[in-house]
Legacy VTK file of the C-alpha trace (Angstrom):
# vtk DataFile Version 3.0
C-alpha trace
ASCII
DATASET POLYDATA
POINTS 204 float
-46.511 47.478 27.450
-46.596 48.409 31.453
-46.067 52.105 32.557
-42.392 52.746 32.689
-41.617 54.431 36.196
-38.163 55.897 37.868
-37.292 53.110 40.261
-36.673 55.088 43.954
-34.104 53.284 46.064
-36.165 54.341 49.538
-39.100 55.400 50.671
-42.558 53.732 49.860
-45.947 54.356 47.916
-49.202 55.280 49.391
-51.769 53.363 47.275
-55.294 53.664 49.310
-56.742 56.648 51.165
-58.608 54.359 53.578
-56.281 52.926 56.030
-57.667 49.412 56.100
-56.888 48.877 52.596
-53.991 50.345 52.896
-52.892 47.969 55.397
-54.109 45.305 53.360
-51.571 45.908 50.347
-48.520 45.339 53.157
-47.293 42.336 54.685
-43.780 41.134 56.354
-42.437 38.208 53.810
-42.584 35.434 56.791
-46.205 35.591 57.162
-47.136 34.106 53.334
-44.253 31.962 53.190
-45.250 30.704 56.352
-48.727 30.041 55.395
-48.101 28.562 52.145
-45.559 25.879 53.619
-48.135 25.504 56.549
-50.618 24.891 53.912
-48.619 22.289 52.313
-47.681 20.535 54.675
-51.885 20.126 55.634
-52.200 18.901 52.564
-49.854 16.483 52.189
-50.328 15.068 55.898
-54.252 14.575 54.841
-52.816 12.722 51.191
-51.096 10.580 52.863
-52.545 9.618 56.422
-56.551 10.354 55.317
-56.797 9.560 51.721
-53.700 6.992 51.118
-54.077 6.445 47.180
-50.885 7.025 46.516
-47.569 5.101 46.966
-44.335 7.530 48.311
-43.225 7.800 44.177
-46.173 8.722 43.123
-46.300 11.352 45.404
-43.371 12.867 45.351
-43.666 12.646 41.157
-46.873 14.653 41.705
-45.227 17.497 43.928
-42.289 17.690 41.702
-44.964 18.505 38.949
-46.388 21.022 41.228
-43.232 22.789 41.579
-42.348 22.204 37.888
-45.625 23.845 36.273
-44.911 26.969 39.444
-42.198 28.050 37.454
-43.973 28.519 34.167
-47.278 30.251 35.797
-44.585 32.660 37.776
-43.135 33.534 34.247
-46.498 33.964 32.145
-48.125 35.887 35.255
-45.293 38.223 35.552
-45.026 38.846 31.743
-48.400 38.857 30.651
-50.125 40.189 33.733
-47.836 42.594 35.958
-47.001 43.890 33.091
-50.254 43.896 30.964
-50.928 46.231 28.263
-52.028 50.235 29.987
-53.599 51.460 26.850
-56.253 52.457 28.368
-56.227 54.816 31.904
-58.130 51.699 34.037
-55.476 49.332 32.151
-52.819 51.819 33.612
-54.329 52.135 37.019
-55.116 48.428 37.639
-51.086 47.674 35.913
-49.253 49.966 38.585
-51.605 48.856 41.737
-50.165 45.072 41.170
-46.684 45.322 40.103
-46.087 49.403 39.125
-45.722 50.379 42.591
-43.365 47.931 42.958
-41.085 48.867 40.059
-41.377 52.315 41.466
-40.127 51.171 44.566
-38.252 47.895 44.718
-36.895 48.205 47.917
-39.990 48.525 50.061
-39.857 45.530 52.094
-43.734 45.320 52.903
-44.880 44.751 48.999
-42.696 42.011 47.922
-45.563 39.790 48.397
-49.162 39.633 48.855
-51.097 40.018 51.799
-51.855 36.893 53.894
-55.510 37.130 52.744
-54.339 37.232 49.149
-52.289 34.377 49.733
-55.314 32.220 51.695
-57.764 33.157 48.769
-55.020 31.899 45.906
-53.978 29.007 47.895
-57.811 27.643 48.342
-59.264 28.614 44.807
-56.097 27.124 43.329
-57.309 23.969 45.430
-60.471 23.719 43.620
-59.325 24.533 40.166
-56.518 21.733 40.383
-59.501 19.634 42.338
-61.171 19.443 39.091
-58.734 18.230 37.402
-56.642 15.621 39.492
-59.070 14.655 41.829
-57.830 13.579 44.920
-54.145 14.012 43.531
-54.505 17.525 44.146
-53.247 16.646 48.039
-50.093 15.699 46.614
-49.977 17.734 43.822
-50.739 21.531 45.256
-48.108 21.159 47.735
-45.633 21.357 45.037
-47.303 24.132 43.460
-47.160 25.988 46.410
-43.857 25.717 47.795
-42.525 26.452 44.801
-44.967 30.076 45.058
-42.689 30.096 48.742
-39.638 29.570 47.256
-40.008 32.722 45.217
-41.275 34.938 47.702
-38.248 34.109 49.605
-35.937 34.664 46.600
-37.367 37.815 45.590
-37.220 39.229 48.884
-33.307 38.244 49.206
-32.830 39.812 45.722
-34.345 42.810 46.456
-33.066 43.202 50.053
-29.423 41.738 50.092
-26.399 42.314 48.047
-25.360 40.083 45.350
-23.743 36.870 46.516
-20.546 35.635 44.681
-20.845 32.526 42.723
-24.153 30.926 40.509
-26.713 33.144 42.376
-25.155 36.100 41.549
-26.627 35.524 38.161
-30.464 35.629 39.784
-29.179 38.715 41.177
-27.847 40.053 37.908
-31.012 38.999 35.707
-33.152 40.729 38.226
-31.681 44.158 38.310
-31.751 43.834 34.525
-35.559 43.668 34.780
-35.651 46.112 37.294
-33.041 49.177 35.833
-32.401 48.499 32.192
-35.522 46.380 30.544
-38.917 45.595 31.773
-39.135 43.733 28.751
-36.872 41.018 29.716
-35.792 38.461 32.364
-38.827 37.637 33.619
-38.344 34.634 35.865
-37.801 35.494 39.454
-36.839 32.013 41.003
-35.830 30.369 38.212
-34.343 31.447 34.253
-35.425 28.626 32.501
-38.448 29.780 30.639
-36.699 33.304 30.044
-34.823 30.796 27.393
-37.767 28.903 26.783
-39.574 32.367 25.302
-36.703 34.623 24.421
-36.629 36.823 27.177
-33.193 36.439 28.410
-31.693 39.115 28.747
-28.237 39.208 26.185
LINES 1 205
204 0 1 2 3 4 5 6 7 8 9 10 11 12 13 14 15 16 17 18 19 20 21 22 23 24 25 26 27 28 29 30 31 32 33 34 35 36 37 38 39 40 41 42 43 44 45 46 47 48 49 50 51 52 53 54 55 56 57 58 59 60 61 62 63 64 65 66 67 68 69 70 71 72 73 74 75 76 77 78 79 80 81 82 83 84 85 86 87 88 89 90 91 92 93 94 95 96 97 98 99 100 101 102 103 104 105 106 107 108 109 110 111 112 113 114 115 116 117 118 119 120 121 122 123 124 125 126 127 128 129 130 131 132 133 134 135 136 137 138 139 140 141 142 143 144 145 146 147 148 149 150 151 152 153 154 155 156 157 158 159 160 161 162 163 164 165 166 167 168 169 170 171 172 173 174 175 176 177 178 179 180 181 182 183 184 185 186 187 188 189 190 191 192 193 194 195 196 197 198 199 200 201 202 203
């Protein structure tokens, strides 16, 4: 179970006495969706032009895939690791410093995402791992993957910054402040519901 905090409407958290890391927790939510679709778009230039393997279907069946599986590891990271189990004090510490501080304060602009270097280091270790396993397909496939990670940093910054639209999204909007206000325990996916009924976590 993550530490239950008082969610604070303004203001901000202080999580580093050293100003560099300080700094290094913040970032403006253009600069990693920027990088990530920069990223992507590297890779897939350097599928297609350098390596060539691939016919158009095969390649857009592989980034589909890459956006597909995004959903599930944005539902089983934000259950089962922002919101690990703080039995222990280091548990607790470690729980709040990636996703606490940001129940705490939902509305501080700067940590709705991770830092650019954050986002450099996943984006290239991510590259070997899936490397490993699809070979060269990884130039097709990781570019899925990771503009689906940019398509939720972009909806979780509109749902925590902007009102609720009318219409389908307002749901999104709904489900979120559910997780938020009422029950850390449900409605876990950000960008998407489906594995929230997939696991039992919608919210009723």
């Amino acid at each position: 179970m993550s530490v239950e905090v008082i969610p604070h409407n303004k203001g901000t958290k202080k999580l580093f006495e050293n100003k560099f890391l300080e700094k290094l927790t913040r970032t403006h939510i253009a600069i990693p969706i920027s990088l990530f679709i920069i990223y992507s778009g590297a890779l897939l230039y350097y599928s297609i032009t350098r390596i060539g393997m691939l016919t158009p279907w095969q390649t857009a069946g592989l980034f589909a895939a890459g956006f597909f599986l995004f959903t599930l590891v944005e539902y089983l990271m934000h259950r089962y690791l922002f919101h690990l189990d703080t039995s222990t004090k280091r548990k607790a510490k470690l729980q709040y410093t990636l996703h606490g501080v940001h129940h705490e304060y939902p509305k501080d602009k700067e940590r709705l995402a991770m830092p650019p270097i954050m986002s450099i280091t996943i984006a290239t270790t991510l590259l070997f791992v899936f490397k490993l396993i699809l070979n060269d397909r990884v130039f097709a496939f990781l570019p899925g993957f990771l503009v689906g990670y940019a398509g939720y940093l972009f909806m979780h910054y509109i749902l925590h910054t902007y009102k609720a639209p009318k219409g389908f999204f307002n749901f999104l909007w709904a489900n979120h402040a559910v997780h938020h206000y009422k029950d850390q325990t449900k409605a876990f996916g950000v960008s998407s519901p489906l594995w929230d009924y997939v696991f039992g976590t919608m919210p009723k």
